[in-house]
N, C-alpha and C positions, 0 to 999 in steps of 0.2 A: 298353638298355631302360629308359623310365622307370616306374615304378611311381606312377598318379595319387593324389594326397593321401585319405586314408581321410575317410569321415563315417557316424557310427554310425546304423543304423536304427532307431528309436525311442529305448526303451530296452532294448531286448533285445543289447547287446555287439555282436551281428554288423556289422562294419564294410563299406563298401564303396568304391570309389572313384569317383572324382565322375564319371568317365565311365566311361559302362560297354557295352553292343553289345546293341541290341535286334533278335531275329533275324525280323521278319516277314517281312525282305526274302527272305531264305532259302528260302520257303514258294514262291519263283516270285511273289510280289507283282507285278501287273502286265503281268511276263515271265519268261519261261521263264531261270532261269539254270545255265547248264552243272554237274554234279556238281564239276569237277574248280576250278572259279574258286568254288563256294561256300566247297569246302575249305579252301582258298588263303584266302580271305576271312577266317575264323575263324581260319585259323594266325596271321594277320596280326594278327589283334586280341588275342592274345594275345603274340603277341611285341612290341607295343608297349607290354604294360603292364597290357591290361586282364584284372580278372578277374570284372568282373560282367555275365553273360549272360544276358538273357531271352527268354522265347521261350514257346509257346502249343501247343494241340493244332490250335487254328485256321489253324496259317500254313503252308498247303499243306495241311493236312489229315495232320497230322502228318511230313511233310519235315523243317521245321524242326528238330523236335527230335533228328531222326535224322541231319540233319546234325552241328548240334551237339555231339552225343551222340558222331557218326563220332573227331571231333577232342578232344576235352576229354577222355572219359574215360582217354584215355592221360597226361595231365599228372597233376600231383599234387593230388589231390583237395582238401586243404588250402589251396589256394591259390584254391579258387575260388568263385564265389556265383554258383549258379544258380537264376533263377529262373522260373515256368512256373502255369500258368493252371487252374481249373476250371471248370467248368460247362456246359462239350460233352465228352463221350465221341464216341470216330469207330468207324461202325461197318463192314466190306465191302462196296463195291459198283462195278455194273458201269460202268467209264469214262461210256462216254455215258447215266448215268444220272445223273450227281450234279454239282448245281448250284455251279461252282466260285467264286462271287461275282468277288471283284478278284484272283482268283488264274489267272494264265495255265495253271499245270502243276500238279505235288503229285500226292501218294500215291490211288489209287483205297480212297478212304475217304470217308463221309459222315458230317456232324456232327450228333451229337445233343445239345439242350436238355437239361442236366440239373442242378439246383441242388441238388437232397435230400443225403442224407448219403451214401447209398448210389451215388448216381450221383458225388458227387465222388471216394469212396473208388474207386472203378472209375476213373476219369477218372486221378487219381494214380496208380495202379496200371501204366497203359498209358503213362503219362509216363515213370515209372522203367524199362517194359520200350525205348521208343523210346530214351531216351537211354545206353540203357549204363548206365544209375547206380543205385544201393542209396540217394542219398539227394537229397533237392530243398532248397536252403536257403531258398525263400520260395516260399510257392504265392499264387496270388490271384486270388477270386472276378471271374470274366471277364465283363464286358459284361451287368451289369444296367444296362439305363437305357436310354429315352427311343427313342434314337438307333439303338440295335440292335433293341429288340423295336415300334420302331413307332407305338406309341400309350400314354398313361397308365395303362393298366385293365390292360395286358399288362406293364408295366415293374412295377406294383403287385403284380403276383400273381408275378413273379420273385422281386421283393424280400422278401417273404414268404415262399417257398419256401427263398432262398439262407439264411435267418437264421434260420429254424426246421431247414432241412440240412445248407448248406456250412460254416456258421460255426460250427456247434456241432461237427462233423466236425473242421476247422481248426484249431479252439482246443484240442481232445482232442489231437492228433495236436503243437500246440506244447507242451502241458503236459507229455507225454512227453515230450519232446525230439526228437521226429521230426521235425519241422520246426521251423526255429529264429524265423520272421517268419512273419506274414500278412495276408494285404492286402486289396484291391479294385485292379482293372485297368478302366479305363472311359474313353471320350472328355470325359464332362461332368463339372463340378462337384459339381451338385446329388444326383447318388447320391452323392458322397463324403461330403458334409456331412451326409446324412441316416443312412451306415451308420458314420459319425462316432460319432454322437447317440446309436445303437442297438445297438452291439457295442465290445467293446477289441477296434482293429488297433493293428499296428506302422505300418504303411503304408499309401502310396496311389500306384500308377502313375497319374498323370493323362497323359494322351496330346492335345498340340496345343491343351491350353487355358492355359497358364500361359508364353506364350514370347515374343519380340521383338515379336511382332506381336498378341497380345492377350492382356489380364492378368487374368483371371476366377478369383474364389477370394480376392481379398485383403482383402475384408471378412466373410467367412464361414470358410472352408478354411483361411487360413492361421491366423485369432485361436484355432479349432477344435485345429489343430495347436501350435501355442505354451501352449493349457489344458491339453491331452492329453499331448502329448510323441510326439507319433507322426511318421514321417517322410514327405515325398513323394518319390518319384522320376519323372520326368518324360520322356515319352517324346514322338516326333514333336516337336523343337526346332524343325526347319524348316518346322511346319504344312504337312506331305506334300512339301514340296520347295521350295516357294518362296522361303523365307528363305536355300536353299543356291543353287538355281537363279539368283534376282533378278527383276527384274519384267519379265518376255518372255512374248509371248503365248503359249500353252498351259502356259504355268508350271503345277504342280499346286496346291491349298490345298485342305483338307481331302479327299483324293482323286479329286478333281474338280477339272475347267482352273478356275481363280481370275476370281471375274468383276470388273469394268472396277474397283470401287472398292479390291480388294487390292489389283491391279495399283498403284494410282494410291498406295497408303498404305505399299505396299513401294518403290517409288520414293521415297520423299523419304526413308524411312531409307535406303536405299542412297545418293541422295545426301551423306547429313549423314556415312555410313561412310568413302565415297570422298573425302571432304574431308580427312578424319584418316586416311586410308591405311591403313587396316581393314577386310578384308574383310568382306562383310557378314554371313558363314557363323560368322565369329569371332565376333562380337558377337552372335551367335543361339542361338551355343551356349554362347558364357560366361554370357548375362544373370542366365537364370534361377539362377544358381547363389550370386548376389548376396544371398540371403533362408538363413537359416541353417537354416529346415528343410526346403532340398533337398537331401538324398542323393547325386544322380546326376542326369546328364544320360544318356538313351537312345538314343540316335541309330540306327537303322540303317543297313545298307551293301551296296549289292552285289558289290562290288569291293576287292582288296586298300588301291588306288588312292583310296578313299572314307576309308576305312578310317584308313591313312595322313595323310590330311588332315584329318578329323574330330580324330586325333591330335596333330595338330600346332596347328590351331584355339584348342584350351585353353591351349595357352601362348602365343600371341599377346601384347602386350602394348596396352594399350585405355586411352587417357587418358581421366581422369577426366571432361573436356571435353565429349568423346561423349557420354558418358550425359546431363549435363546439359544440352547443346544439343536430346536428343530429350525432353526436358523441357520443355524452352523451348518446341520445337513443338509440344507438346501430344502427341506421339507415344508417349511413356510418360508414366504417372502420377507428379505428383510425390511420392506418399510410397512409389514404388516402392523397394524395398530396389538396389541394382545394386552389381555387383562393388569392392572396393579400397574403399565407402566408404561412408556413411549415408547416407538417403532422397535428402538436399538435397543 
């Protein structure tokens, strides 16, 4: 077993290792996955090394955590950094009544909106009771923005609710010690920068916007992060699958088949990979890791098999060369940070 290199989450001590296991896949994301191969799954990520697991009340409608929850809580608590979501509570209800979005299967629960203090305090609560556990090392306000609720006027009056509830909630519950990080989980930039501006976090899951295939945040988010000291960790490396897949038609990008122009701009980084004998999965999942205030990379998995390869991925070894050639192409930015060396 390797143990992945530590990098500390803000300033608050708690370390973590640069790749870590984001469990949406678990929740039946897409498809139905057997009890007995999730299990399997999460054994596997932890006998490679990893100890940092996230996961949501969202992913199955609390599955995820109860998978998770099944496997981890037998290991030694000390060894591990878990991290988990607020801003839905899931409440009983009947199968054929509840709207499962991108989730094929999961728990007969439905999620409820809730950002106040009191909804997150309840949300935490049914975390701890799904996963087996007395304690959560990073919680983070889930899915204000844009993208989730829809329209501006509705992402404005979350954002206002999360920071008059969750965050005064969050920040209570770090000052204790009960929680030792806290964050924001979100698809977009633009919430991070602004609850940047407007609260002290340690962190930021950015998911699918900060990765091989496009680089949003480097003139906002990260100088934000470099003033602050707060850390990001980054989930969805392979913008929903494509970057692990490669460029074949129904490839996924942002949860949805990728249209004609990914297809065309994952191709010619796959070329420039296949040139230097790199898979392209490698180089999708080292990149981000190039820029000093990312944390972790998240990868989820559904298979021991993923799992393993993701594994193996980070140590890869990636000429300098590469990176500079998708430079050349204008493929990455050149004052991108990239692994083993400076912008240029």
């Amino acid at each position: 077993m390797i143990r992945f290199p530590p990098r500390q989450i803000g300033r608050t001590g708690l370390a973590v290792g640069v790749l870590g296991f984001g469990g949406a896949p678990l929740g039946d994301l897409y498809e139905r996955i057997p009890e007995e191969q999730a299990l399997v799954t999460v054994e596997t990520a932890y006998r490679r090394g990893i100890r940092l697991f996230d996961t949501s009340p969202l992913y199955g409608y609390g599955l995820s955590e109860h998978r998770l929850g099944h496997v981890l809580r037998n290991k030694p608590r000390a060894d591990l950094v878990i991290s988990t979501k607020i801003g839905r509570w899931l409440r009983p209800e009947r199968s054929e009544r509840i709207d499962r979005g991108w989730f094929a299967g999961g728990l007969n629960f439905q999620p409820t909106f809730d950002y106040s203090y009191d909804g997150t305090m309840r949300s935490l609560e049914q975390s701890y009771q799904r996963l087996g556990m007395n304690q959560i090392d990073i919680a983070l306000i889930h899915d204000v923005d844009i993208w989730t609720h829809g329209f501006a006027e509705a992402y404005d009056r979350r954002f206002g609710e999360a920071m008059a509830g969750a965050y005064r909630a969050l920040d209570e519950l770090r000052r204790s010690g009960v929680i030792k990080a806290i964050g924001i989980g979100v698809n977009e930039v633009a919430p991070c920068v602004r609850f940047a501006r407007e609260g002290s976090f340690d962190c930021f899951l950015l998911a699918g916007r900060y990765t091989l295939l496009e680089q949003y945040g480097l003139n906002d988010l990260f100088p934000l992060a470099e003033q602050q000291g707060f850390s990001l960790m980054l989930g969805g490396p392979f913008n929903s699958g494509i970057l692990a897949s490669g460029a074949r038609p129904g490839a996924k990008y942002n949860y949805r088949p990728a249209p004609a122009a990914i297809i065309e701009q994952v191709a010619r980084i796959e070329a420039i990979c296949r040139h230097y004998e790199v898979p392209l999965a490698a180089a999708a999942i080292q990149f981000p890791l190039g820029h000093p205030r990312v944390a972790s990379i998240i990868p989820g998995a559904v298979s021991p098999e993923e799992v393993e390869r993701n594994a193996d991925y980070i140590g890869i070894p990636i000429p300098k060369s590469l990176w500079e050639e998708l430079k050349t192409e204008k493929l990455l930015p050149v004052d991108a940070l990239v692994p083993g060396g400076a912008s240029r």
